[in-house]
N, C-alpha and C positions, 0 to 999 in steps of 0.2 A: 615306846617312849618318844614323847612327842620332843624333839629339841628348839625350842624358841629360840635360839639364837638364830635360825636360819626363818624364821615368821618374817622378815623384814626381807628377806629373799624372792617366799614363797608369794608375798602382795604382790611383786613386780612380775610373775611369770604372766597375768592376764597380760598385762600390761607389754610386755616382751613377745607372748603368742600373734597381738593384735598388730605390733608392729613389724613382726616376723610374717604376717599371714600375708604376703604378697612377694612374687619375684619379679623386679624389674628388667627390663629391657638393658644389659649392663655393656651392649654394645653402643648405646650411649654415654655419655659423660655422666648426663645427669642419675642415668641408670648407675651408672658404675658407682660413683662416687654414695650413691644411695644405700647400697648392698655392704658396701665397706661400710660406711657407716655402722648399719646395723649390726654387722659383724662386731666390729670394734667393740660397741655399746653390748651387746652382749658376753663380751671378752669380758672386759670390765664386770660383769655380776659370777662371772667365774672366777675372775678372781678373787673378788669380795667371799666369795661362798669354801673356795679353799682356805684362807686365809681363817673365817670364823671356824671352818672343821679341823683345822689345825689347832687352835685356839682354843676352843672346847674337848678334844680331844685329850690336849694336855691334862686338862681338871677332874676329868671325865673315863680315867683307865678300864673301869668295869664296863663303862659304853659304849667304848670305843669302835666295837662290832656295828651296835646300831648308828653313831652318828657318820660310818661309812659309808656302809649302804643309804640311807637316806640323802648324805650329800653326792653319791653316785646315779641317786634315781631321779636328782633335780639334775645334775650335772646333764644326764644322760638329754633329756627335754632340751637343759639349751641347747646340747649341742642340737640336736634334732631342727632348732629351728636357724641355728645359726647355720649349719652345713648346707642348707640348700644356696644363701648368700655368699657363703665364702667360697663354694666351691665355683659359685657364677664367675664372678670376677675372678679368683685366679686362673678357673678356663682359659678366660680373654687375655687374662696375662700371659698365659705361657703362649697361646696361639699367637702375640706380636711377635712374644722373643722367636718363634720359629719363624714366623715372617721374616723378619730379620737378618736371620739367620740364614736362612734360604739366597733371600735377597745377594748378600754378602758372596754367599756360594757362587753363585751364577753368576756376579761378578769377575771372581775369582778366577771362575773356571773359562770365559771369556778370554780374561787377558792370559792364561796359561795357554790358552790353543792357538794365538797369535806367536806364543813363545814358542810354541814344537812346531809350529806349521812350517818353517826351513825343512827342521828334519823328517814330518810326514812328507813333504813333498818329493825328496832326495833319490827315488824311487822310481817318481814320474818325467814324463817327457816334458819335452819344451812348450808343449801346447800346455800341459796340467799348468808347469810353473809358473808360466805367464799368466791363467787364469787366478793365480792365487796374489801376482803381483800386481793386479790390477784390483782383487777384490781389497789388497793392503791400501792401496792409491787412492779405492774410494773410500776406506775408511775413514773417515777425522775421530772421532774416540769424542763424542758429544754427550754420550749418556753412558760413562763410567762414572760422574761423580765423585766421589773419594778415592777410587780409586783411576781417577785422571791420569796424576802420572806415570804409574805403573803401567797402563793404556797403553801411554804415548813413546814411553820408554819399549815398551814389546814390540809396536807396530813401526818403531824405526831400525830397531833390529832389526827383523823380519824382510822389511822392506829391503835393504844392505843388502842379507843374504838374501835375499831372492833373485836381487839383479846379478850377483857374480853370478850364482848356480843357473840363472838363464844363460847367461852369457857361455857358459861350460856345456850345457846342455845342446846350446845350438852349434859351438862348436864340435864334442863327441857326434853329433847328431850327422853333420854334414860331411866328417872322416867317415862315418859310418856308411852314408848312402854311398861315397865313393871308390873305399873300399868294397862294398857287395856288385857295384858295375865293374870294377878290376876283375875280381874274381867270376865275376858271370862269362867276361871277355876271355878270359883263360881258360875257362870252363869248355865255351864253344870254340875256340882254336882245338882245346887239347881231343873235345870229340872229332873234330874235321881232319885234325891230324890220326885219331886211332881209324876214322871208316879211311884213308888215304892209302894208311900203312896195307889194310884189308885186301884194297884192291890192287896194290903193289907187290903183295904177298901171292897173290891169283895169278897176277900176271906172269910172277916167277919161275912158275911150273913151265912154263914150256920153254923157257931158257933160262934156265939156272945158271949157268954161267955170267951172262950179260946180265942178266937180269941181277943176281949177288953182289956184281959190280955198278951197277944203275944203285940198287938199294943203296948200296956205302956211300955213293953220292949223294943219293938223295937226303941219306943221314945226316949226311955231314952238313947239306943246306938248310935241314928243318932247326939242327942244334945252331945252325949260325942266329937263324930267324929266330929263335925262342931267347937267344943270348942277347939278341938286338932287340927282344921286347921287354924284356926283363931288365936289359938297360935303360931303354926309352921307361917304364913302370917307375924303377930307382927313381930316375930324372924326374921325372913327374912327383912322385912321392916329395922328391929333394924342393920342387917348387912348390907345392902349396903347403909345407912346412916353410918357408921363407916368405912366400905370403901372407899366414898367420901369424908367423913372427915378428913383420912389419907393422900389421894391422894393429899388436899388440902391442909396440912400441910406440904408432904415434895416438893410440889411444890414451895409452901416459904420459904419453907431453902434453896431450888437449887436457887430460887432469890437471894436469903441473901448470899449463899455461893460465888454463880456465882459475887456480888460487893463486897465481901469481898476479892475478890483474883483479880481484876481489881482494888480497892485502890492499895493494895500490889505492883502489877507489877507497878500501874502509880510509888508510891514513888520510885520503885526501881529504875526505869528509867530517874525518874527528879535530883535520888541522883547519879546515875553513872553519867548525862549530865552534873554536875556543878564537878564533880570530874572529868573528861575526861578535861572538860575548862579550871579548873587549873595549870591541868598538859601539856595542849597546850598552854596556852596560858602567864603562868607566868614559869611555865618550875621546877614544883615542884617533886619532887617523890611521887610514888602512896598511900605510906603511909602519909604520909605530905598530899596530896589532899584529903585525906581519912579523916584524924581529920578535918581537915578545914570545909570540909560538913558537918560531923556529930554536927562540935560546930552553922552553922549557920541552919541545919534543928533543933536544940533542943531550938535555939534561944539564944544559948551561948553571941553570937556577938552583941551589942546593935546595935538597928536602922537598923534591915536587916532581913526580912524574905524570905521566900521560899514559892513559890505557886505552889501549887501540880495541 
């Protein structure tokens, strides 16, 4: 059973094969937009073609077998010529959104490594830390793009914590050489004092007596010496903790000093740029622009402040 309602289908398949019978370049625009095209255009004769098979089917119950298979074996052709277009271009579709997507990643994953880099470091010496606090220094964050501030936000962190944990580093670093020469020093007292005892003990055999009595002497000078280094070590200890603890004291007043005199300069500067504006711009004399500022920074002037 031949069904005519779909002859107005079947005239257009040359017509649909001829313009199907080529795949374009759809990594071009003009490609791409070429391949859509024809896709669409053939979307449209499937629809048309469902639409009559639905429609003839209704009239047509004893048919129905055949006008499915027939509109299945036309269906089947466009798709065949529509598939090879459609699947071009959404190729290239999905290959930007990965693009993209990747792009974004590496991004991401960027400003994340600036973010744990305090804590990867935490581990390392004063030399690693300093290399990473230098690599943060040359950073400027030029090619994050969209994600600029979040860049610039991680690598000032970063930066922060990098200079305390050097700061820390160099100090554990430099208790640490000190303490391993204290103890080396102790180390070779306490063997000069065991080969001492050696040959004090040798010596004793042939007079045990004097000699038992030299030993307690001599005991009693070695415990005086070890108490009097062990003092001197304390003292010492006691001094480069009071060294580091000065050091760190007027390191925070050169903080405190160094924004106490950056407040200063910012006011000076926000109070000369509204006295400069009055006298450009309302055409006051300097003293006259001079009370004006000083009545609106003291907040003389109702409803008008000043942001420093």
């Amino acid at each position: 059973m031949q069904i005519v309602e779909y002859d107005e289908i079947r005239e257009k398949l040359d017509e649909v094969k001829t313009s199907c019978n080529f795949l374009p370049d759809v990594t071009t625009e003009e490609g791409y937009e070429k391949s859509k095209r024809v896709a669409l255009d053939v979307g449209k004769l499937l629809t048309a073609l469902e639409k009559k098979r639905k429609d003839k089917k209704a009239y047509f119950l004893e048919g129905g077998k055949q006008v499915d298979s027939q509109a299945k074996t036309i269906a089947a052709e466009l798709e065949q010529y529509q598939l090879p277009h459609k699947s071009a271009y959404k190729e290239l579709d999905n290959l930007k959104k990965e693009r993209e997507a990747n792009r974004k990643a590496e991004l991401e994953r960027r400003v994340q490594e600036m973010r744990d880099l305090p804590g990867v470091m935490s581990d390392s010496d004063s030399a690693g830390v300093k290399m990473a606090m230098e690599a943060m220094q040359a950073e400027e964050c030029l090619d994050f793009y969209e994600y600029s501030m979040q860049a610039l936000e991680a690598r000032n962190a970063a930066r922060t914590a990098l200079g305390v944990m050097f700061a820390s580093k160099l100090k554990s670093e430099a208790e640490a050489v000190e303490l391993e020469k204290l103890r080396a020093d102790k180390a070779k007292r306490d063997q000069e004092a065991h080969e001492e005892n050696i040959r004090r003990e040798a010596s004793a055999k042939a007079e045990q007596e004097a000699a038992a009595a030299k030993d307690r002497e001599e005991q009693a000078k070695k415990e005086l010496i070890m108490a009097k280094e062990e003092a001197a070590i304390a003292a010492e200890n006691a001094r480069l903790a009071e060294v580091a603890r000065q050091a760190e004291a007027r390191r925070i007043e050169d903080e405190a000093q160094a924004a106490r005199e950056a407040d200063k300069a910012n006011i000076s500067k926000v109070r000369g740029d509204i006295k400069t504006a009055l006298m450009t711009l309302y055409g006051l004399d300097e003293d006259k622009a001079k009370q004006i500022t000083l009545g609106l920074c003291r907040g003389d002037i109702p409803h008008s402040t000043v942001k420093y």
